[in-house]
C-alpha positions as MATLAB code, in Angstrom:
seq = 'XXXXXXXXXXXXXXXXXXXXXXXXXXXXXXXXXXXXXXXXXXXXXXXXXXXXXXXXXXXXXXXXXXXXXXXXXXXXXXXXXXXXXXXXXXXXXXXXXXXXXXXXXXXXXXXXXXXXXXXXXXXXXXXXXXXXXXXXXXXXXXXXXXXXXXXXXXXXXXXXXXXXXXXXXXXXXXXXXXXXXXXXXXXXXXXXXXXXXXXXXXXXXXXXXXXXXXXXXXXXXXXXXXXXXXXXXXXXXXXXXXXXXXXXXXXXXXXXXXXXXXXXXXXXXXXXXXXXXXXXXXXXXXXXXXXXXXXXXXXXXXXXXXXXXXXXXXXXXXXXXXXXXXXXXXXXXXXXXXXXXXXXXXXXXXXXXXXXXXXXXXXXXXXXXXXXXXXXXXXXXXXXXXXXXXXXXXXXXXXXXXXXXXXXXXXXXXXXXXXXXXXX';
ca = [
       0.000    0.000    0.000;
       2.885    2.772    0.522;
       6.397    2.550   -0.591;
       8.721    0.043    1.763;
      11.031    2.115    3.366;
      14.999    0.957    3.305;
      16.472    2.055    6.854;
      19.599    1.093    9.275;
      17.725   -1.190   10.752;
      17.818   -3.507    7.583;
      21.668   -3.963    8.001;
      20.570   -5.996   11.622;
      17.162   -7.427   10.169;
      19.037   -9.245    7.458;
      20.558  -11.842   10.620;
      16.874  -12.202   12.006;
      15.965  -16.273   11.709;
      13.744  -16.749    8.614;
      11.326  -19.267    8.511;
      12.315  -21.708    5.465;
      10.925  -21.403    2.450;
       9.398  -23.764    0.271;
      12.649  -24.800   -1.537;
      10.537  -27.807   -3.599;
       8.577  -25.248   -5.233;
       9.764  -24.512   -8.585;
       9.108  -23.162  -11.540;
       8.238  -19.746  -12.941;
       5.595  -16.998  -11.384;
       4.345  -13.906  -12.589;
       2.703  -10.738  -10.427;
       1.263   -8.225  -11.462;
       0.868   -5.113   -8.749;
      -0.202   -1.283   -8.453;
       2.373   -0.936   -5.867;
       6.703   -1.141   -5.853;
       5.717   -2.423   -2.355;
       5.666   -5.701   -3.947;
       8.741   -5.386   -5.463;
      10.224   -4.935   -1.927;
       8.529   -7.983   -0.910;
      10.325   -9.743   -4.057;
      13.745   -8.579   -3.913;
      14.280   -7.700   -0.743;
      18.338   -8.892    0.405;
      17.983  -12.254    2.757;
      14.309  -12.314    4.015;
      12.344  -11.242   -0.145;
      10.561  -13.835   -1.803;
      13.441  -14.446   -4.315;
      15.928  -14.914   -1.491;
      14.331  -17.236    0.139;
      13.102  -19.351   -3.131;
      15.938  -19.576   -5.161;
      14.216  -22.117   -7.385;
      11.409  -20.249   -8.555;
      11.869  -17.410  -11.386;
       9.893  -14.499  -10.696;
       8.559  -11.959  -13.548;
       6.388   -8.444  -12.171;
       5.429   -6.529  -13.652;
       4.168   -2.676  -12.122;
       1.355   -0.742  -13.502;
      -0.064    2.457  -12.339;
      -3.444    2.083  -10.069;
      -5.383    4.219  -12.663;
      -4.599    1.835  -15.210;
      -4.426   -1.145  -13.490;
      -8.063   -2.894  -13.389;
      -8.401   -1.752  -17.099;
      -5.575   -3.932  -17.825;
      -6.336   -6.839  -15.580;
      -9.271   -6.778  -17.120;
      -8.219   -7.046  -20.605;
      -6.095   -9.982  -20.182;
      -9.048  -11.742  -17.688;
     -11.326  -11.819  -20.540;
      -9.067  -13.043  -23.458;
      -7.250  -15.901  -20.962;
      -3.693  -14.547  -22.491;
      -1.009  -13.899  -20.314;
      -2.543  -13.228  -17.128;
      -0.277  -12.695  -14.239;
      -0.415  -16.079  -11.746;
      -0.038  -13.857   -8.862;
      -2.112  -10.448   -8.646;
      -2.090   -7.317   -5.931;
      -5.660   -6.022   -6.038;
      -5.945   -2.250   -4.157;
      -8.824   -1.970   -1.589;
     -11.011    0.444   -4.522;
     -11.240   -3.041   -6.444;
     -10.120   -6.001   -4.615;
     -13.594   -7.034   -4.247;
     -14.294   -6.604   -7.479;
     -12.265   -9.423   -8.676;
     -12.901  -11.616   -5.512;
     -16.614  -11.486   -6.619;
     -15.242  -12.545  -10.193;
     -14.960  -16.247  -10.623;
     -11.315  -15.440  -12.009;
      -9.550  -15.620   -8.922;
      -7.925  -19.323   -7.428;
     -10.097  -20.566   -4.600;
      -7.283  -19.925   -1.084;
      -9.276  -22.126    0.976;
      -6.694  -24.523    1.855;
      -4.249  -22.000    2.482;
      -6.376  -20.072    4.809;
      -6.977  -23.326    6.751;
      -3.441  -23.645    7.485;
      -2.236  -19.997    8.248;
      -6.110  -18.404    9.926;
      -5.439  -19.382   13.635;
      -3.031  -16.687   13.755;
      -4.109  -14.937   11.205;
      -6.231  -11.237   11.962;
      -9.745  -12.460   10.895;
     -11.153   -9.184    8.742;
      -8.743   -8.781    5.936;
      -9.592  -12.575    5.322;
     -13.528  -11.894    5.412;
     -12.875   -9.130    2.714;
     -11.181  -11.991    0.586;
     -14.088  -14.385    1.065;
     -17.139  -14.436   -1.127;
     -19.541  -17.161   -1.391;
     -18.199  -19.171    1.631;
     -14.670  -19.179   -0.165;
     -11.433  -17.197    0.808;
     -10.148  -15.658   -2.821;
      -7.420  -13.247   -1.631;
      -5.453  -12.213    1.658;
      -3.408   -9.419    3.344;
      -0.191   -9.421    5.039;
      -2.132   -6.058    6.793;
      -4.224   -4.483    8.738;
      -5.400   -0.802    8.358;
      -7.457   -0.406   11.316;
      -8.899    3.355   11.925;
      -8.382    5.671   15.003;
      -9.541    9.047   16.148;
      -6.478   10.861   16.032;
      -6.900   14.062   18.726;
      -5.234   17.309   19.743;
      -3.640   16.350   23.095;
      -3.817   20.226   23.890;
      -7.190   21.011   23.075;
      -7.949   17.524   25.240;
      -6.807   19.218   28.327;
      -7.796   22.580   27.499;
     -11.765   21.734   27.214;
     -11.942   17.976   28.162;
      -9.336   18.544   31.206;
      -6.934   15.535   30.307;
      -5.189   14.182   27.111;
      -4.842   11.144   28.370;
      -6.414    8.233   25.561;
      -8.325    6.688   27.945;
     -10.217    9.259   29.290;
     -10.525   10.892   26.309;
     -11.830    7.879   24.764;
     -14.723    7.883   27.498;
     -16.481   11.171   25.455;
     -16.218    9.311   22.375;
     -17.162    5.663   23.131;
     -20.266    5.766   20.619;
     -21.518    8.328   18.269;
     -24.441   10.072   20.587;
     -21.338   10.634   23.115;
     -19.519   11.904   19.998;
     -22.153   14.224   19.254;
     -22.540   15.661   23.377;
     -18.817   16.185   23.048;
     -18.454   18.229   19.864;
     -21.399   20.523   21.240;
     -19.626   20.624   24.601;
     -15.971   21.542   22.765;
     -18.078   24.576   21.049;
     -19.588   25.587   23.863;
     -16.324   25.544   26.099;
     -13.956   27.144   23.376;
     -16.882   30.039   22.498;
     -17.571   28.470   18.699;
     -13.765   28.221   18.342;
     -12.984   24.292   18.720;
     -14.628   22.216   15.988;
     -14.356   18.378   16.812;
     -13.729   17.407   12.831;
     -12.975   19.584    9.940;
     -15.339   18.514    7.988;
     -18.848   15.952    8.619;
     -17.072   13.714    5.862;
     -14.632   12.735    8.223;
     -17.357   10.366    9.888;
     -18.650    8.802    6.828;
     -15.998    5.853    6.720;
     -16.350    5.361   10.807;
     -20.684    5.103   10.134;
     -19.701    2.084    7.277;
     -18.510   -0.075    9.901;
     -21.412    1.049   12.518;
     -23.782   -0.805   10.132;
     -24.761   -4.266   11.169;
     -25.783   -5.460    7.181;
     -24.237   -4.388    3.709;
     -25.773   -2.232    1.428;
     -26.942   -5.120   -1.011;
     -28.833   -7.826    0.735;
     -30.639  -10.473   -1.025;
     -30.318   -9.034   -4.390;
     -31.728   -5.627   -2.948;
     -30.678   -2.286   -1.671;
     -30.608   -1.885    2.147;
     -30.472    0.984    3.989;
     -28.619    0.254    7.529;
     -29.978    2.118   10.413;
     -26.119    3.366   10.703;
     -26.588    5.446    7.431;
     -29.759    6.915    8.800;
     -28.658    8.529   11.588;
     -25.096    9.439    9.666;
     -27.510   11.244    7.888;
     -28.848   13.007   10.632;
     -25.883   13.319   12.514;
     -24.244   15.305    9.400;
     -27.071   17.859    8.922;
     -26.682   18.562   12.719;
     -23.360   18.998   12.140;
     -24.066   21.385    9.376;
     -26.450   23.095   11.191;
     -25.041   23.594   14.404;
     -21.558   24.156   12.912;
     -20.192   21.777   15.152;
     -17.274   21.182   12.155;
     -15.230   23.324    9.706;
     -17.507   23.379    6.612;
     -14.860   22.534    4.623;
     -13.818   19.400    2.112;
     -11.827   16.043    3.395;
      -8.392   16.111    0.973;
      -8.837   19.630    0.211;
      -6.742   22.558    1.911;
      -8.998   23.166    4.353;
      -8.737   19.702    5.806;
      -4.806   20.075    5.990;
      -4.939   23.776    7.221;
      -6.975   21.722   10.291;
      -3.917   19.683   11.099;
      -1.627   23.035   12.197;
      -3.865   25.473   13.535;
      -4.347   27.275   10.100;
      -7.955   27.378    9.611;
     -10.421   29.845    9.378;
     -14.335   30.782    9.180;
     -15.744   32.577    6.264;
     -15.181   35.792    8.602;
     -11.354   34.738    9.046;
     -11.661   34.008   12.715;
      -9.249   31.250   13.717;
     -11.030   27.669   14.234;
      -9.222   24.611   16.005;
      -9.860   21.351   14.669;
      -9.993   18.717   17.133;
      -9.753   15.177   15.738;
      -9.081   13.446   12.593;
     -10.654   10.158   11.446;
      -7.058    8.010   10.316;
      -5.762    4.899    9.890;
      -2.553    2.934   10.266;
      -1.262    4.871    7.495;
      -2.542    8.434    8.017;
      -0.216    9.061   10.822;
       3.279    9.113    8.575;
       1.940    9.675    5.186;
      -0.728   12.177    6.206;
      -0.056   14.093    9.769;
       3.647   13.510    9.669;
       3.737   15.063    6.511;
       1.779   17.649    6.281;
       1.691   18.929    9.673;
       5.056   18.655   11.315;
       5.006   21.740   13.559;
       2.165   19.977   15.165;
       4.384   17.255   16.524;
       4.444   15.958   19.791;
       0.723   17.359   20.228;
      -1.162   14.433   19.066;
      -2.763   10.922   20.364;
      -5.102    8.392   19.199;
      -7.910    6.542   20.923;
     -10.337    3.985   19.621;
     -13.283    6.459   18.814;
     -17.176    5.696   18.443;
     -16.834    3.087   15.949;
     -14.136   -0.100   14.884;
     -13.098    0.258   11.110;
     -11.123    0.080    8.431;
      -9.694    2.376    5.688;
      -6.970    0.759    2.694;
      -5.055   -1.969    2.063;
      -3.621   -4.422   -0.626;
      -4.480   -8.201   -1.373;
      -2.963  -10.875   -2.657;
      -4.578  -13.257   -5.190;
      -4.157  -16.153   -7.597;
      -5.551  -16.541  -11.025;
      -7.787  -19.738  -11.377;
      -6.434  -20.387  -14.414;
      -2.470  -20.356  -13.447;
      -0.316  -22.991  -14.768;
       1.545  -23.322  -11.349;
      -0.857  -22.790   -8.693;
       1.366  -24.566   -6.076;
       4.517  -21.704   -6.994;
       1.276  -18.875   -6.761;
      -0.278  -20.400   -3.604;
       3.170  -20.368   -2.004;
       4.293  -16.920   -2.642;
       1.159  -15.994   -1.103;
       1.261  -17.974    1.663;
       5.041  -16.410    2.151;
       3.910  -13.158    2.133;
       0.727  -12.792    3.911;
       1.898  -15.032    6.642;
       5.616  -15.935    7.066;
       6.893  -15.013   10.241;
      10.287  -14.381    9.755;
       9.834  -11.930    6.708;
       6.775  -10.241    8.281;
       9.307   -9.752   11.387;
      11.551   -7.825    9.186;
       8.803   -5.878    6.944;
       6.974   -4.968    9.889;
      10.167   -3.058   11.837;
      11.386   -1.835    8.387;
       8.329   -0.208    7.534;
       5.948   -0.075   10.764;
       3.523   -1.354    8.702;
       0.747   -3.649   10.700;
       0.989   -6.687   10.070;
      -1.457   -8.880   10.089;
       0.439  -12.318   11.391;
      -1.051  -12.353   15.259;
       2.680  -13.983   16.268;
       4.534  -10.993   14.633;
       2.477   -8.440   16.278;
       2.949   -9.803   19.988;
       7.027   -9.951   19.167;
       7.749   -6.626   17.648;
       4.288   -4.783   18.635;
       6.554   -3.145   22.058;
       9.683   -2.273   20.108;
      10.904    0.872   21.451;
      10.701    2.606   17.994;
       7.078    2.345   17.960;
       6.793    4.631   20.919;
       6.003    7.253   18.729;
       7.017   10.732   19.524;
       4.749   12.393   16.987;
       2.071   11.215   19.069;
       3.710   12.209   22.852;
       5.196    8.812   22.913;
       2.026    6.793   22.699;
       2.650    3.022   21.290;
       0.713    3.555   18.248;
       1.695    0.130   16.807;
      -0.112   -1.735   19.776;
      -3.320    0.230   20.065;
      -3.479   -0.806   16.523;
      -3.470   -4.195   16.832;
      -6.147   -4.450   19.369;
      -8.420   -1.960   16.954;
      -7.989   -4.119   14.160;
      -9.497   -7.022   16.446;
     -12.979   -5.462   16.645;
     -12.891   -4.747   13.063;
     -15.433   -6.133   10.726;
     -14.754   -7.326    7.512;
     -17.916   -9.129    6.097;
     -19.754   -5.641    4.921;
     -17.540   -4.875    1.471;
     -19.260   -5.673   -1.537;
     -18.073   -4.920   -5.105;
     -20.621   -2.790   -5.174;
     -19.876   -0.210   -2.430;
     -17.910    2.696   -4.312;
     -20.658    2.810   -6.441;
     -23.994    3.019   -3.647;
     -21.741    5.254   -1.720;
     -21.114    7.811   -4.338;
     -24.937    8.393   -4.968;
     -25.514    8.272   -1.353;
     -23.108   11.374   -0.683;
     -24.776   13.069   -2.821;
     -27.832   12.948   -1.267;
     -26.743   13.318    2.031;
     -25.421   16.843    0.666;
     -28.772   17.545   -0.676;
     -30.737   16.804    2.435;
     -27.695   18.896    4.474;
     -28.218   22.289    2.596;
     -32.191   21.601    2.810;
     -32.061   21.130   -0.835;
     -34.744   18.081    0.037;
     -36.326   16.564    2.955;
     -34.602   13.700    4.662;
     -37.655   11.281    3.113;
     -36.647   13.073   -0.284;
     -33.018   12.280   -0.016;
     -33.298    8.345    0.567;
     -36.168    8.623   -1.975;
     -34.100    9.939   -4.827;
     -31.066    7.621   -3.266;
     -33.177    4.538   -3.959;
     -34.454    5.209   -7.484;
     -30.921    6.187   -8.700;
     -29.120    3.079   -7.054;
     -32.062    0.619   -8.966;
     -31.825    2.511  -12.224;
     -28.072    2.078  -12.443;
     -27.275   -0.448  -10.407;
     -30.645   -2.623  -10.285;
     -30.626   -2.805   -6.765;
];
């Protein structure tokens, strides 16, 4: 999912005790990816695929993620030189797993799922069979001002905080309480949107069931909870990804009247802490924590998966298996990279390294509140259907926001365009 980064720790990793690898398998394997990540994986010095499976010849081949179903696609359909191992991004892994192209994993999974984290494998698993897996987990957080904490919540401390934001009605009480206590000033997200991906994983059923739309309680009141949002101005009225949203992270944004707002909390995952907030607000360091927030969930990721029609499926299945669940080379990925892994085993060993104390976030362990958020995940609500349902759905939740239409309007109009494109 991000680039794997090379640092002076490598030079000691490289000695770490690899589990063996699967020397009889032999042979040639192609992989196709999105991502150079896999390239690490592949030729990484003493713990990469090739290293450790000296008898197997490896061809990959990169593609840009714009391009990259479009060209899966192509070669799918015409049965010609199809990759035997594919990386499929989170905006279309389910796409494929939903196929009937991909190699039935079940096997695998049997042997590896004990200590395995359970959710990326329901995203995989489609029709009662597992069709691609995850070396990761991307669990979210509520990322939080540790000033602002103490200034209107009196402490900073994650587990007290986490107390006024155990569900979202608490969530709610507390952005109208840091508004009230900070004179309109503090705003508890940037924008509503921030809560969108958080209300997903509130829902207890997908948005297709039995052939048919359904509309989850959770997306009701997300509904309701973003026009009060709106209305109350309880946020920063501004756009998630824009400048706005960034401004947010150091302090620089303002009203319409250029009065100075303070943004609370960001909705992140694994990920958003060193390619987002490290990044783009570094004077902000030291100043931040994370807690669980109102709601388990998810947000990116990369799969692995086999074509059904591969002419070595016992080469494919094995580089899989290597990757997603090999404990020596997740060992050394996981401290080069501080990626979370999603190997149970590996996260108990290297989860307390002292590296992971992280002072961007006052020293907080990060890595190990992660790993018990990505427990509660759950994975059995993505459907290959989702980008599209949630797209319209924005849009109406916009329209019913700016009283463009009644809330009865919105879901209205949200139904009828869903079954007319989407026959649902």
């Amino acid at each position: 999912m991000k680039v794997l980064k090379t640092i002076a720790l490598l030079c000691l990793l490289c000695g770490f005790a690899l589990t063996a690898g699967a020397e009889d398998s032999k042979g040639k394997v192609s992989v196709w990816s999105f991502t150079d990540e896999i390239e690490g994986f592949l030729d990484e010095p003493g713990w990469g695929y090739k290293a450790t499976h000296p008898n197997v010849t490896v061809e990959s081949t990169k593609i840009p993620t714009d391009e990259f179903p479009t060209a899966l696609d192509k070669v799918l359909l015409s049965g010609k030189n199809v990759p035997d191992v594919i990386a499929l991004e989170e905006a279309f892994v389910r796409k494929y797993v939903e196929s009937g192209y991909l190699l039935p994993l079940d096997d695998l999974y049997k042997e590896i799922k004990k200590k395995m984290a359970d959710y990326p494998m329901k995203v995989g698993t489609y029709e009662g069979h597992v069709y691609a897996m995850s070396w990761q987990v991307a669990p979210g957080a509520m990322f939080y001002r540790r000033s602002l904490a103490k200034k209107y919540l009196g402490t900073d401390d994650p587990k007290q905080v986490q107390k006024y934001f155990s569900n979202m009605d608490k969530f709610l009480e507390t952005a109208r309480l840091l508004k009230k206590k900070s004179n309109g000033r503090c705003r508890v997200v940037s924008t509503s949107g921030d809560i969108f991906i958080p209300s997903l994983y509130a829902r207890k059923k997908p948005w297709v069931v039995d052939g048919k739309l359904y509309v989850d309680p959770a997306m009701e009141k997300y509904m309701d909870m973003c026009k009060t949002i709106y209305e109350e101005k309880l946020d920063g009225r501004i756009f998630q990804w824009g400048e706005g949203w960034y401004a947010g992270m150091e302090d620089r944004l303002t009203d319409n009247r250029g009065n100075s707002l303070e943004v609370f909390s960001y909705f992140l995952p694994t990920w958003g802490l060193h390619y987002v907030l490290k990044l783009d607000a570094p004077a902000t360091s030291g100043d931040w924590a994370i807690c669980a927030g109102p709601v388990p969930y998810r947000w990116g990721g990369t799969w692995l998966a086999a074509y059904n029609g591969t002419n070595n499926p016992d080469a494919a299945k094995e580089m899989i298996k290597y990757i997603v669940s090999d404990e020596g080379f997740l060992e050394n990925y996981a401290l080069a990279s501080w990626d979370l892994v999603g190997n149970y085993n590996v996260q108990k060993k290297v989860k307390n390294t002292e590296y992971f104390f992280e002072p961007y976030l006052g020293g907080q362990n990060q890595y190990a509140e992660f790993c018990e958020y990505a427990k509660k995940v759950n994975g059995s609500l993505v459907q290959s259907s989702d980008a599209a349902i949630e797209s319209i759905f924005s849009k109406y939740v916009s329209a019913y926001c700016y009283d463009e239409m009644t809330k009865e309007q919105a879901l209205r109009y949200f139904k009828r365009e869903v079954h007319l494109t989407l026959g649902f």
